[in-house]
C-alpha positions, 0 to 999 in steps of 0.5 A: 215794393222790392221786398224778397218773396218768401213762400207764403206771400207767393202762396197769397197770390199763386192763383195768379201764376199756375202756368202749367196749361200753357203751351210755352209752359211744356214739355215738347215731345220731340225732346224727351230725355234731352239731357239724357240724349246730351250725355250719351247720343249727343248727335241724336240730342242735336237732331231733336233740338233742331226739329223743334226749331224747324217745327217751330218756323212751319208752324209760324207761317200759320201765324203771319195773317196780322203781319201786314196789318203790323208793318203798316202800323209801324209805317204810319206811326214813322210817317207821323214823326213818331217813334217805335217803342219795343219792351220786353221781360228777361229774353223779350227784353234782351230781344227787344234791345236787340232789335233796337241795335240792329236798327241803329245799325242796319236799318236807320240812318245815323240822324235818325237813329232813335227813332227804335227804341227798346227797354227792358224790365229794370233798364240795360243793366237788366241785360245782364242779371234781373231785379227780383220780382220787378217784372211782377209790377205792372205800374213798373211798366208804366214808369219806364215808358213814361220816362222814356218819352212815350207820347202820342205819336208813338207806338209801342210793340208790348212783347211776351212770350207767355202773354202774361207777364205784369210788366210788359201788360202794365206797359202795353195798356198805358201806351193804349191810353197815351197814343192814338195809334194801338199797341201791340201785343206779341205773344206765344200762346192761344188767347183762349187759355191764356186769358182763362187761366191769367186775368191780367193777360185778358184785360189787354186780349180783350181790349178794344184799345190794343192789337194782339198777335199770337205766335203761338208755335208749340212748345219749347225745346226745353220746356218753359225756356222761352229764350229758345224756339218763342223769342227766335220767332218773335224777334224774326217777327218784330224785326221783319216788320221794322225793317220794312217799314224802313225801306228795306224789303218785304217782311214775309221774304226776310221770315222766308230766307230766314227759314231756308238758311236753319233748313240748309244748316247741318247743326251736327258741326257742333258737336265738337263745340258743344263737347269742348265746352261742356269739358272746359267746364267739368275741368273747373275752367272758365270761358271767354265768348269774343266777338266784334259783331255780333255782342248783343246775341252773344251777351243774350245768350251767355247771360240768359244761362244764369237764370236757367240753369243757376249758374253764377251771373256775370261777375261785377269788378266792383264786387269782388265777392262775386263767384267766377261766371263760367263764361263771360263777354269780351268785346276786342276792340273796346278799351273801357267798360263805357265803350264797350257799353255803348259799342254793343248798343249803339248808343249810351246806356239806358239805366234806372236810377231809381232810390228804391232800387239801391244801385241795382240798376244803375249805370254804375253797377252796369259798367262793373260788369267790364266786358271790354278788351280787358275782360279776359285780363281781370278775370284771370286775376282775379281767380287765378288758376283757373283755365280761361279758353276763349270762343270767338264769334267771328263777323260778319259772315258769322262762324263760331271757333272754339278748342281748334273747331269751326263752324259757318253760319252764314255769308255776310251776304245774308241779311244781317237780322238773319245772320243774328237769328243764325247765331241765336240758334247755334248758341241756344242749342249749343249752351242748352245741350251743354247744360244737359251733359253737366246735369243741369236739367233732366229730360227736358225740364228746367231742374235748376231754374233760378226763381226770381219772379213769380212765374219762375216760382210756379214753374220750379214748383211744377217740375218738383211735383213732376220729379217727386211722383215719377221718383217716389210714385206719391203726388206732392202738393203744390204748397208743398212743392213751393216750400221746397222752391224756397227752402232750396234757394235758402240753401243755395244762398247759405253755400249748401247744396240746395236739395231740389238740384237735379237728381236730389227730389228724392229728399223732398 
């Protein structure tokens, strides 16, 4: 069941996964030769990056005709006594957790604060580095929801951004056969496409049973990174929604206030950030990202980097093999790797003990990743000689300081999804273009995509045929493509340099 892919058995089943029509799967054309930008006009990189979020947020208001609709689900599924169930993949997943964080935090009195629920593909430990392929098992889905409770009162907010991924489908359409109340479906692209080109993603448009909604926005600033412009909106959505089911203000004003706080903001201020940090790492050292307030964004965003760009993930203390992370989370104020845990999530972790898994989602495994006060501490022991600088992410009116440099988001007056999003944004923007000064993608494409589910697979194999006939003018075919995907990762994991890195398609 968790056997590693190989090229031909994803050949088996790649009419499955050919994405390359999607929207979410695009390039954008508002930041071609992004990476190029980053390097050399890095204010005229920034400006590009932040119209693609402002496009994005114009283009929601077309979308919110479902939203009443979906804060009175979430309502009458609370009347009931029920609960409110969110699941998600890699950055929906992350999303997902994050909303039930702030609604333990913000939105629930403390009596009732399991009343939101959010899970991930492979449990919080997948928070920080994902189990191969679990996200490709629909039935894995549907254990998670039923070992979390799910019943008939309940309601479950299934989110993709693709609308394709196995898991999360797998999930939404068990929930449509166990509550009496419909699930719903959130996701980034026109059904039409979407349930032409995947099968899987028809079985739940064309449910009677299930209640889709599609934030289609256009695509990514990077093209197929849907941490960036899908989950912001999506998790602007889901969390305006809940919070006023719960009492706390309309939907549509918290979506507004949201957008006219990113059109007030002057993303230019951080440059100085950006630049420091790409140089910390040209000079081989190392980043501590500390914050009191607002865990759950950092922790998303610096672990979302791993897959993306193929950096090393978080290192675990329990594995002292482990490559040094180049950046890394420190909570301040918790004193063991169980309180810091349980302080960035509201409650205990949530792990998979599954036999099958071997430990790799267990809540042993989740706590050698310490990210309490002594983070910066055993880091620096264990590679010493490599320079840690530490990036603060001060609450609660949040401002990010770095190498001398400050920069305010927001006042604490705002509301606190809001200053989140506000936070989610700078670091997207900040770590991508960060990446596009080191060379870790061209133009705006993923070259460094680490792929570890199928979807990955297709989208490195796309971008190789897309370097292959711009560098040598020959179309390669996709088989072909694909074998390089796998011959590179083997590459990688032996300690060679893997020939499908930025700038080396040549050799294909």
């Amino acid at each position: 069941m968790f056997a590693p892919m190989d090229a031909e058995s994803f050949l088996r089943v790649s009419d499955q996964f050919r994405l390359g029509e999607l929207v979410t799967e695009q390039p954008h054309p508002e930041t071609v030769g992004l990476a190029e930008l980053a390097r050399h006009d890095l204010p005229r990189a920034i400006a590009a990056f932040h119209r693609v979020d402002l496009l994005a947020l114009q283009r929601l208001g077309e979308r919110l005709g479902p939203l009443p609709e979906l804060v009175e689900a979430i309502r009458a599924a609370l009347q009931r006594g029920g609960r409110i169930f969110l699941c998600g993949c890699g950055a929906t997943g992350r999303l997902a957790l994050s909303l039930e964080t702030l609604a333990r935090e913000a939105w629930l009195p403390a009596d009732a604060a399991g009343r939101v629920i959010g899970f991930m593909a492979g449990g919080d430990a997948a928070l920080i580095r994902s189990i191969e392929a679990f996200e490709d098992h629909p039935e894995h889905g549907v254990r998670q929801l039923r070992e979390l409770g799910f019943g008939a009162d309940d309601l479950l907010l299934a989110i993709t951004e693709g609308g394709e991924t196995p898991f999360v489908i797998g999930a939404c359409l068990e929930a449509a056969t166990l509550a009496r109340q419909p699930p719903w479906f959130l996701f980034c692209n026109p059904p039409e496409p979407l349930g032409r080109i995947a099968a899987r993603a028809r079985r739940v448009l064309e449910s009677p049973r299930v209640r889709p909604f599609c934030l289609e926005v256009g695509p990514m600033a990077l093209a197929g990174s849907t941490r960036l412009q899908a989950t912001t909106v999506q998790m602007l959505v889901a969390g305006a929604a809940l919070s006023e089911a719960l009492g706390r203000g309309p939907a549509v004003s918290l979506i507004g206030a949201f957008r006219r706080a990113v059109e007030e903001q002057d993303p230019g201020t951080l440059a100085p950030l950006i630049g420091a940090e790409a140089s910390a790492y040209a000079g081989d050292g190392l980043v501590l990202y500390q914050t009191d307030h607002y865990g759950i964004t950092v922790l998303t965003d610096t672990t979302e980097r791993s897959p993306t760009f193929s950096l090393a993930p978080f290192e675990n203390r329990f594995s002292p093999a482990d490559p040094p992370s180049p950046c890394y989370l420190a909570l301040p104020r918790a004193a063991g790797a169980a309180e810091a845990w349980e302080r960035l999530l509201g409650r205990p972790p949530r792990t998979l003990e599954w036999p099958e898994l071997g430990g790799r989602a267990s809540l042993q495994y989740l706590l050698g990743h310490d990210i309490s006060a002594a983070a910066g501490e055993w880091r620096a022991e264990r590679h010493p000689g490599r320079r840690q600088a530490v990036y603060t992410v001060r609450g609660p009116a949040p401002a990010l300081e770095f190498a001398g440099h400050s920069v305010r988001l927001a006042g604490a007056e705002q509301p606190l999804l809001v200053r989140h999003l506000l936070v989610k944004l700078a670091l997207n923007l900040q770590s991508t273009l960060v990446m596009g000064r080191l060379g870790r993608f061209e133009s705006n494409l993923m070259t460094r995509v680490r792929p570890s589910n199928h979807k990955l697979v297709d989208r490195a194999a796309r971008h190789v045929q897309h370097h292959h006939l711009q560098r040598t003018g020959i179309p390669l075919p996709y088989p072909a493509a694909v074998r390089r995907v796998f011959a590179s990762m083997k590459e990688e994991t032996e300690g060679r340099q893997p020939s499908v890195s930025s700038g080396q398609v040549e050799s294909l």
